[in-house]
MDTraj code that builds the backbone (N, CA, C; nanometers):
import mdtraj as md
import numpy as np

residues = "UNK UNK UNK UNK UNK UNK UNK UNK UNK UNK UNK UNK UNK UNK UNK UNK UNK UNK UNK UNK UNK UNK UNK UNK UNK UNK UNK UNK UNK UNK UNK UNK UNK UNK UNK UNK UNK UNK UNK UNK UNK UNK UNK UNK UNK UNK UNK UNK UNK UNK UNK UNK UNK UNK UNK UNK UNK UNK UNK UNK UNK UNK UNK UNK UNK UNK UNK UNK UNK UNK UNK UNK UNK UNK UNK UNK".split()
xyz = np.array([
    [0.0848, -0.1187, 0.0000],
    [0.0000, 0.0000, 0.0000],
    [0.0886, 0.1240, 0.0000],
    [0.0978, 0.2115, -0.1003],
    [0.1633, 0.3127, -0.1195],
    [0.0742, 0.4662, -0.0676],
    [0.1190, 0.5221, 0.0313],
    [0.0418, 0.6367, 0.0898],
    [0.0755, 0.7377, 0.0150],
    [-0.0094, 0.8835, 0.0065],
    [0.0164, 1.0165, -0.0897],
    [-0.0240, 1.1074, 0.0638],
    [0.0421, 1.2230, 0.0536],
    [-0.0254, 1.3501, 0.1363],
    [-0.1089, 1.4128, 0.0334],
    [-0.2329, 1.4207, 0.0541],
    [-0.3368, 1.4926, -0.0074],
    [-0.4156, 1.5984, 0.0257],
    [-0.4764, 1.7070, -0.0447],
    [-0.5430, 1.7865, 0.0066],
    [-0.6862, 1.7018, -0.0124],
    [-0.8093, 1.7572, 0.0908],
    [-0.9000, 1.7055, 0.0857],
    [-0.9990, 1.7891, 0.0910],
    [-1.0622, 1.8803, -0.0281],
    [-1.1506, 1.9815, 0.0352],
    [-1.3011, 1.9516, 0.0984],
    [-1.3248, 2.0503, 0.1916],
    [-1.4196, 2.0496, 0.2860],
    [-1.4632, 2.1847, 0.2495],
    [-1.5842, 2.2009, 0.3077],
    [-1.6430, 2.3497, 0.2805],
    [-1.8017, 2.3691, 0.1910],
    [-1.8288, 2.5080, 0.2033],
    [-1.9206, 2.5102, 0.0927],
    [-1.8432, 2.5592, -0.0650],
    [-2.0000, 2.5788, -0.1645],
    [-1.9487, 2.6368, -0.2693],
    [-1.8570, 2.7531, -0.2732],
    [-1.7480, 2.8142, -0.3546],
    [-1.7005, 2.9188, -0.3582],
    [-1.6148, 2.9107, -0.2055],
    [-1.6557, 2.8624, -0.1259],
    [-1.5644, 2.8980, 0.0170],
    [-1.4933, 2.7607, 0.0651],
    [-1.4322, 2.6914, -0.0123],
    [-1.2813, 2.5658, -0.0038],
    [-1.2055, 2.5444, 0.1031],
    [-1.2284, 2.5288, 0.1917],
    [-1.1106, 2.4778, 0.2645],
    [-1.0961, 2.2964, 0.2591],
    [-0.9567, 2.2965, 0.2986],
    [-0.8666, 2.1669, 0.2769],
    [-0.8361, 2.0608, 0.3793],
    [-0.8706, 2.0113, 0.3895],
    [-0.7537, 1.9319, 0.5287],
    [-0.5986, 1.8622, 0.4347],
    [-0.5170, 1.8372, 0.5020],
    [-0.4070, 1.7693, 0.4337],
    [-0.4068, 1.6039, 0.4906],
    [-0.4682, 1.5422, 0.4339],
    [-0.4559, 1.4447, 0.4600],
    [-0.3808, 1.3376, 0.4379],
    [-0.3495, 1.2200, 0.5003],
    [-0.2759, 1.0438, 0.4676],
    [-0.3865, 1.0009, 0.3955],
    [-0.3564, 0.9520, 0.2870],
    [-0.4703, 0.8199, 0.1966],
    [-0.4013, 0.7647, 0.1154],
    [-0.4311, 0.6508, 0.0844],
    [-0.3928, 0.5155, -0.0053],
    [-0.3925, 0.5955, -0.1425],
    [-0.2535, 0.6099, -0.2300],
    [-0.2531, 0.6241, -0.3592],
    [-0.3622, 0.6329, -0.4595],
    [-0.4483, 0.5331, -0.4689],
    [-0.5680, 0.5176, -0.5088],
    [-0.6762, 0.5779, -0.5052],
    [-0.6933, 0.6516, -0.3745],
    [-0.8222, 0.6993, -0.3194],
    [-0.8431, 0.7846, -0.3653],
    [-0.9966, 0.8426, -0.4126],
    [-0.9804, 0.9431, -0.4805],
    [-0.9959, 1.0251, -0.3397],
    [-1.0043, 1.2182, -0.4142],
    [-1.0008, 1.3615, -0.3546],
    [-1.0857, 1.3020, -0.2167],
    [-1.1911, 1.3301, -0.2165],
    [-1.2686, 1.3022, -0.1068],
    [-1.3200, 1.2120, -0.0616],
    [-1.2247, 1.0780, -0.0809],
    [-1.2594, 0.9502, -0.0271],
    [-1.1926, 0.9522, 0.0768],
    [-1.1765, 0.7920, 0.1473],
    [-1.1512, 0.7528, 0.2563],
    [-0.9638, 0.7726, 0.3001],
    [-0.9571, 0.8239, 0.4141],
    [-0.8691, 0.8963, 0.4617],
    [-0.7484, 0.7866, 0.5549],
    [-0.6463, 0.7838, 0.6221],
    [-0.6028, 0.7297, 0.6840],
    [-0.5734, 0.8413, 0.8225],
    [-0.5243, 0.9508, 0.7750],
    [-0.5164, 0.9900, 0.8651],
    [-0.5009, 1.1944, 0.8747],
    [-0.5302, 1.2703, 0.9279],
    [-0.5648, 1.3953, 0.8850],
    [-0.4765, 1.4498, 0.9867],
    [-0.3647, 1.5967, 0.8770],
    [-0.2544, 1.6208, 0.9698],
    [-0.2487, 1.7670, 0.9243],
    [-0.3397, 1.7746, 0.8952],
    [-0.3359, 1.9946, 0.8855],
    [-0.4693, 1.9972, 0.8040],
    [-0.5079, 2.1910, 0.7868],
    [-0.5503, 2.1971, 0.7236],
    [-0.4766, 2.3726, 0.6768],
    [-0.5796, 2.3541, 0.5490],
    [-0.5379, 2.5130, 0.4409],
    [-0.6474, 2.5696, 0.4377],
    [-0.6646, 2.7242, 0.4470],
    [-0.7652, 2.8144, 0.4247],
    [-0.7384, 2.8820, 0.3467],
    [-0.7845, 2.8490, 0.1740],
    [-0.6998, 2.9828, 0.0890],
    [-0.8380, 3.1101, 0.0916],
    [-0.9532, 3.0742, 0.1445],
    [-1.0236, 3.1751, 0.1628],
    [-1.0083, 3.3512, 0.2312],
    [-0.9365, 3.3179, 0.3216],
    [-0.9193, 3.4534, 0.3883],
    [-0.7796, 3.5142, 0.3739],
    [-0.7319, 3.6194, 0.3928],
    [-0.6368, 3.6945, 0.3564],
    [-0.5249, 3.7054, 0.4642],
    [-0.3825, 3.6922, 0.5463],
    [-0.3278, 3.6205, 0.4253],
    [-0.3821, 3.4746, 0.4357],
    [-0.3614, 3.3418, 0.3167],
    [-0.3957, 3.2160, 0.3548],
    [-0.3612, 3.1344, 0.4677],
    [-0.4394, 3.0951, 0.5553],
    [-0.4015, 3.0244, 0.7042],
    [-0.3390, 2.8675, 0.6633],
    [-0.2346, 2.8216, 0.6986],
    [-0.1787, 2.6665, 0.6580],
    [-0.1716, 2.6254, 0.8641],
    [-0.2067, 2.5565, 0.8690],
    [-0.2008, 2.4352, 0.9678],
    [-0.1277, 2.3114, 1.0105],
    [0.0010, 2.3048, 1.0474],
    [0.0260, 2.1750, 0.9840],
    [0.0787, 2.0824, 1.1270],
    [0.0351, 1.9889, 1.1590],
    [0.1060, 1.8831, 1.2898],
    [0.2743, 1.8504, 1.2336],
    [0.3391, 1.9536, 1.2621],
    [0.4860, 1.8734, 1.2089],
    [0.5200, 1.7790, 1.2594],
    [0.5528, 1.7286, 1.3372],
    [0.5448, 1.6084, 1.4313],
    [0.4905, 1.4748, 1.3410],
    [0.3456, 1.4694, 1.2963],
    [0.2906, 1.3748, 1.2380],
    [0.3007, 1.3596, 1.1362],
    [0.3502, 1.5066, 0.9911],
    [0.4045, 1.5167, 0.9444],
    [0.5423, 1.4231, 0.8698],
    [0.6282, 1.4622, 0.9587],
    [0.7388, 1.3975, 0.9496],
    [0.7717, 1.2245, 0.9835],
    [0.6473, 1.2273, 1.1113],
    [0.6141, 1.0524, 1.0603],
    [0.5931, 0.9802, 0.9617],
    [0.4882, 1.0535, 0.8850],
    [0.4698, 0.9848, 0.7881],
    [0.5252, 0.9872, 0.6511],
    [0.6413, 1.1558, 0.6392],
    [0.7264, 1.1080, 0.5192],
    [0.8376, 1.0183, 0.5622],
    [0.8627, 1.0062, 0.7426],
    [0.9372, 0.8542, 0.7411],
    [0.8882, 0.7724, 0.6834],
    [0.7514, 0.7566, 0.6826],
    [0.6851, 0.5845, 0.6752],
    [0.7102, 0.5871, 0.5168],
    [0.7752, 0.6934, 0.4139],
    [0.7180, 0.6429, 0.2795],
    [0.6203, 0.7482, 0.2219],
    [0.4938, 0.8168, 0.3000],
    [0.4247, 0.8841, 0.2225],
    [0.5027, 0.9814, 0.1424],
    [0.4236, 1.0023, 0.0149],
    [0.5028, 1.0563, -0.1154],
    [0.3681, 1.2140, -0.1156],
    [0.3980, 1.3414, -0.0605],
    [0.3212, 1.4489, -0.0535],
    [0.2703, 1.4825, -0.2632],
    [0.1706, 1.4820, -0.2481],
    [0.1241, 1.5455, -0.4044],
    [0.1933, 1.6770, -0.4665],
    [0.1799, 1.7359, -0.5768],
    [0.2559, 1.8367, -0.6039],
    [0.1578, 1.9784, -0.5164],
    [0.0695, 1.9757, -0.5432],
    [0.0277, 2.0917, -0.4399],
    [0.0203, 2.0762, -0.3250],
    [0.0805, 1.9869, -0.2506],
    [0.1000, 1.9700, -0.1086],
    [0.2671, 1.9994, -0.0770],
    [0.3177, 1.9759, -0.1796],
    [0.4443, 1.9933, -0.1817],
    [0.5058, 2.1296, -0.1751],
    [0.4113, 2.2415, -0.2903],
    [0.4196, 2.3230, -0.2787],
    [0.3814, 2.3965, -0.1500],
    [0.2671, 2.3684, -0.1672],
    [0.2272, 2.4390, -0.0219],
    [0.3103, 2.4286, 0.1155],
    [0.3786, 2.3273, 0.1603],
    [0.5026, 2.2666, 0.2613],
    [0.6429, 2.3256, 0.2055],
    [0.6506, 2.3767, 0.1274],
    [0.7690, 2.4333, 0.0810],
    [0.8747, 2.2957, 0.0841],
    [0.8440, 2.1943, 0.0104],
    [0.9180, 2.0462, 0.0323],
    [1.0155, 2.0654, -0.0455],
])
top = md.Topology()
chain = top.add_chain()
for i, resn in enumerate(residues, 1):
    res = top.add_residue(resn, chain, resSeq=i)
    for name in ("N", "CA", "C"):
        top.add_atom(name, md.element.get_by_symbol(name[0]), res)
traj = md.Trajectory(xyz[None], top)
C-alpha cells in the first residue's frame, strides 16, 4: 500500500477549505482517509496553513510521497 499527502476539500461552494490528509494512492479527492494532519484556508487573507509537524514527518518517514500541491504548499 503506497500512501500520498493529499489535500482534501471540505467546505461550501465558492468557500474551499482543505484538510491535508494520509490516503492510499488510489483513493480518490474526497474519499476515505487514513489519517488527517493539517488543514489550508486559501479563503481569507493572508492564507491560514495548519500543519502537525510532528505527524508530518512521521509519515514522510513511513514512505508517504506528498502530491505536487502539497508539496508546494510545505515548501518540500
Amino acid at each position: 500500500m503506497s500512501t500520498k499527502i493529499k489535500l482534501k476539500r471540505i467546505g461550501r461552494k465558492r468557500l474551499g477549505i482543505y484538510r491535508i490528509v494520509i490516503a492510499d494512492e488510489s483513493t480518490k479527492r474526497d474519499g476515505k482517509v487514513i489519517s488527517a494532519i493539517g488543514t489550508y484556508n486559501p479563503t481569507i487573507k493572508p492564507p491560514e496553513l495548519n500543519v502537525d509537524k510532528e505527524n508530518l514527518k512521521i509519515w514522510l518517514d513511513r514512505g508517504a510521497k506528498p502530491t505536487q500541491p502539497v508539496r508546494k504548499l510545505l515548501k518540500l
